[in-house]
C-alpha positions in Angstrom: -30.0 -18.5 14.8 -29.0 -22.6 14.0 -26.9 -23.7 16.6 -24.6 -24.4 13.9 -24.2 -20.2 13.6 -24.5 -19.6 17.3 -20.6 -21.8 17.4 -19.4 -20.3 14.4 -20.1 -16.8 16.0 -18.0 -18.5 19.5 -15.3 -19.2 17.7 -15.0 -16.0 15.3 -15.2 -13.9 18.5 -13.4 -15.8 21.1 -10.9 -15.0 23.5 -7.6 -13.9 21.7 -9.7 -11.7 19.0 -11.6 -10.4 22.8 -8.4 -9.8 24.3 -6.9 -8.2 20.9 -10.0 -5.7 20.9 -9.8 -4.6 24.6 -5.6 -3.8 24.2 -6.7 -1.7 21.4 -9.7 -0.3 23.3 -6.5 0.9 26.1 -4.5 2.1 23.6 -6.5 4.0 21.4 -9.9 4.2 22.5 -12.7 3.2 20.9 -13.1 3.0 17.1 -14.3 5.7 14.8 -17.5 4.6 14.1 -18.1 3.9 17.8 -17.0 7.2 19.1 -19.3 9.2 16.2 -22.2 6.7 17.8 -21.4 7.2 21.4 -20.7 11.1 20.7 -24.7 11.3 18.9 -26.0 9.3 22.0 -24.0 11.1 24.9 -25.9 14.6 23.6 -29.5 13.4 24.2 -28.4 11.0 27.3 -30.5 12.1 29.9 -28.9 11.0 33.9 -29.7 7.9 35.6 -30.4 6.2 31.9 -30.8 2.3 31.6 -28.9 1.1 28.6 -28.8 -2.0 26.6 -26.0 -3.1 24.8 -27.0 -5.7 22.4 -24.1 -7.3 20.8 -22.2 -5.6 23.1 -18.7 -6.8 22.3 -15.8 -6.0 25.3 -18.5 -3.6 26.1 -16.7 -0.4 24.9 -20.2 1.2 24.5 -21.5 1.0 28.0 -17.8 1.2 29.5 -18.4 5.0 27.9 -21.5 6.0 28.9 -21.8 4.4 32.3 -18.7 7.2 33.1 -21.0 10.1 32.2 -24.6 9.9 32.3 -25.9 6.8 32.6 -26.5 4.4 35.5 -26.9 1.2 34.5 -26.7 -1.5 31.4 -27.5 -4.8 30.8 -25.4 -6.3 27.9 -26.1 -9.0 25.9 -23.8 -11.3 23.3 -23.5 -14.5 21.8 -19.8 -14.4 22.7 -19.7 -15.9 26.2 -15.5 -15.1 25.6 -16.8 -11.5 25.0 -18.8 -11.3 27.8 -16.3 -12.7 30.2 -13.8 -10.2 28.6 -16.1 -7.4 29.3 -17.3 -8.4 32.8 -13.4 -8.1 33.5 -12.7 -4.7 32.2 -16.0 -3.4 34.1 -14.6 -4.5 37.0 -11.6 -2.8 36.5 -13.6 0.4 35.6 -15.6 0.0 38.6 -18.4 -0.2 36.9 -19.3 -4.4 38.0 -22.0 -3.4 40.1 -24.0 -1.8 37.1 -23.6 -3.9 34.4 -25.8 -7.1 34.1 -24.7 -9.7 31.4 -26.4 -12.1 29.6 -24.9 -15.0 27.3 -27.5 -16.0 24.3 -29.1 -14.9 21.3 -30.7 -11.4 22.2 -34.0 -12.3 19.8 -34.4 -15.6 21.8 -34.1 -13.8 25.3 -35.9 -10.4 24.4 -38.9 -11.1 26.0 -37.2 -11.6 29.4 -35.6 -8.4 28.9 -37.1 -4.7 30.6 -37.1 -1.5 28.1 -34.2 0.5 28.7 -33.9 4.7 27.7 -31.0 3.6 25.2 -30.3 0.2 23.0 -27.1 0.4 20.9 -26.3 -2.0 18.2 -22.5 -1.6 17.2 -21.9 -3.6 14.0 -24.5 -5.9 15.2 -26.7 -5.8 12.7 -24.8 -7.4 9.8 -24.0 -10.0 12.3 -27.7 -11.5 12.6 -29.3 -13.3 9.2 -32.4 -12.0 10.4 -32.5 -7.9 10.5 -35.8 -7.3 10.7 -36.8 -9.6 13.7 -33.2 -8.3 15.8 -33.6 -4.8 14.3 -37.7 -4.7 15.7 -36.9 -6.4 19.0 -34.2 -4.1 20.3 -36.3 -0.8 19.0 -39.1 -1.9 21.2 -36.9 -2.5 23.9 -36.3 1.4 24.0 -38.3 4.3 25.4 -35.4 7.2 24.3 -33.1 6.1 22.0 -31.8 4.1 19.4 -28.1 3.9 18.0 -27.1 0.9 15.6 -23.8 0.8 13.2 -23.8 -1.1 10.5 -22.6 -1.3 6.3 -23.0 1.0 3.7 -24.7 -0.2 0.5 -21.9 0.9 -2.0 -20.3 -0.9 -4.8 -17.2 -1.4 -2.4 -18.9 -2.0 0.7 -20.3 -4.9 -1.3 -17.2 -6.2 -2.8 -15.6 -6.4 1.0 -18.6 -8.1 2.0 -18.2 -11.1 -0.7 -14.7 -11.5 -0.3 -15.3 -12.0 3.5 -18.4 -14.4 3.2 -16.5 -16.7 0.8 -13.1 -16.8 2.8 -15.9 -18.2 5.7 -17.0 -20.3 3.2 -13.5 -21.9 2.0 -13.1 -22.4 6.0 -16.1 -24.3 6.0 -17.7 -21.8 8.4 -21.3 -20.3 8.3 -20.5 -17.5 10.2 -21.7 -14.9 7.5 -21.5 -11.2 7.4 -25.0 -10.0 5.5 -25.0 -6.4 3.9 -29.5 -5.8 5.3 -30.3 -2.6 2.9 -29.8 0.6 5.2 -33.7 1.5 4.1 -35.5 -1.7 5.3 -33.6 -0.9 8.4 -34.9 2.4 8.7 -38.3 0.9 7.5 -38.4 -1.0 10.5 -37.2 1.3 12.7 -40.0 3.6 11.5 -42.5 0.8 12.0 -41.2 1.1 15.7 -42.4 3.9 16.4 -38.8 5.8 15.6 -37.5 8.7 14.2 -34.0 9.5 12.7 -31.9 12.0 14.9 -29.1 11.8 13.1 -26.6 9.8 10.3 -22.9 10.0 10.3 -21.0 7.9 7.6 -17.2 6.6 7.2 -15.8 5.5 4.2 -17.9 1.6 4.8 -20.3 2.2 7.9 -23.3 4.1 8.9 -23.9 5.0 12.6 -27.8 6.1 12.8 -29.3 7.4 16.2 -33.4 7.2 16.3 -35.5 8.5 19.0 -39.0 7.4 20.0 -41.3 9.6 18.8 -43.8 11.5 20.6 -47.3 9.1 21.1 -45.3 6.1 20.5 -43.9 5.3 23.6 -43.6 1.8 25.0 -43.9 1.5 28.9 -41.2 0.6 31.0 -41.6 -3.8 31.7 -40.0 -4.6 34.7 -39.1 -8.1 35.3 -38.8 -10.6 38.7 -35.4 -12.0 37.3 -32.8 -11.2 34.6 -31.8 -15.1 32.6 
């Protein structure tokens, strides 16, 4: 990403919209789309697993999972308001001591990063201008799993997604929303080494789990020092 993009996506997902997403997290729990992806990941989640959270937001998907069978996670974002949002409500949880978070592009800092049994992607994807270099880095960042949300591609789907992209536009913003075909993502994940476990769909998201397939595993990289 420009470092023109990496501010836009600062000040799209900044404090009040962080705050505004964990009250809602409280109230009602997590979305719809990110229960049906935590649901598909919680049934294969073997204990002790290592997640990363890529894009992980207030961190709703490793706040889940680190309460049944997982042990750790390391979450990365862009959103350095997101992240300090997120170290917050894991401290509340009592889950500090097994999160590890990282501010920066999670492309630019992948190779610092170890492979994990799970990588989740929640509405990442059509975040990042670039799908197939994000899409490839995190599914060879996992030995397990793979869960990613992202857009349909449907005529309404679509008609959102230009309506959002030009109201950016008007604001002189180049945060952009980009509607990547669901196929070349499941191309790449193929290319991975992956396999599709299962697909839910709501009326304008996808949420797709993949699981490494047997033969293509990638070893476990430990590293000195997390950036």
């Amino acid at each position: 990403m420009t470092c023109c993009q990496v501010d836009d996506i600062g000040r799209q997902f900044d404090r009040a919209n962080a705050n505004k997403e964990l009250r809602r997290l409280r109230r009602r729990g997590p979305a719809s789309y990110t229960r049906l992806l935590i649901d598909a990941l919680s049934r294969d989640l073997v204990d002790g697993a290592r997640l990363l959270d890529i894009g992980g937001g207030v961190g709703t998907i490793h706040h889940f999972l680190l309460d049944s069978a997982a042990r750790e996670a390391i979450h990365v974002d862009i959103s350095d308001s997101y992240l300090e949002v997120a170290r917050e409500e894991a401290t509340r949880r009592g889950h500090s001591g097994q999160v590890t978070f990282i501010h920066g592009d999670f492309v630019a800092v992948a190779s610092q990063l170890p492979t994990v049994d799970v990588v989740t992607l929640d509405r990442v994807i059509c975040c990042y201008p670039d799908m197939h270099a994000l899409v490839d880095a995190a599914a060879r960042k996992t030995t397990r799993l793979f869960g990613a949300v992202y857009p349909r591609e449907t005529w309404w789907v679509r008609i959102v997604v230009v309506c959002i992209n030009v109201l950016r536009r008007l604001k002189r913003s180049t945060f952009r929303m980009y509607l990547h075909a669901p196929a070349a993502i499941a191309a790449t994940l193929r290319d991975a080494g992956l396999v599709r476990s299962s697909l839910h769909r709501t009326l304008f998201w996808e949420i797709a789990v993949y699981r490494r397939e047997s033969g293509a595993h990638y070893p476990r990289r430990l590293v000195e020092q997390l950036p």
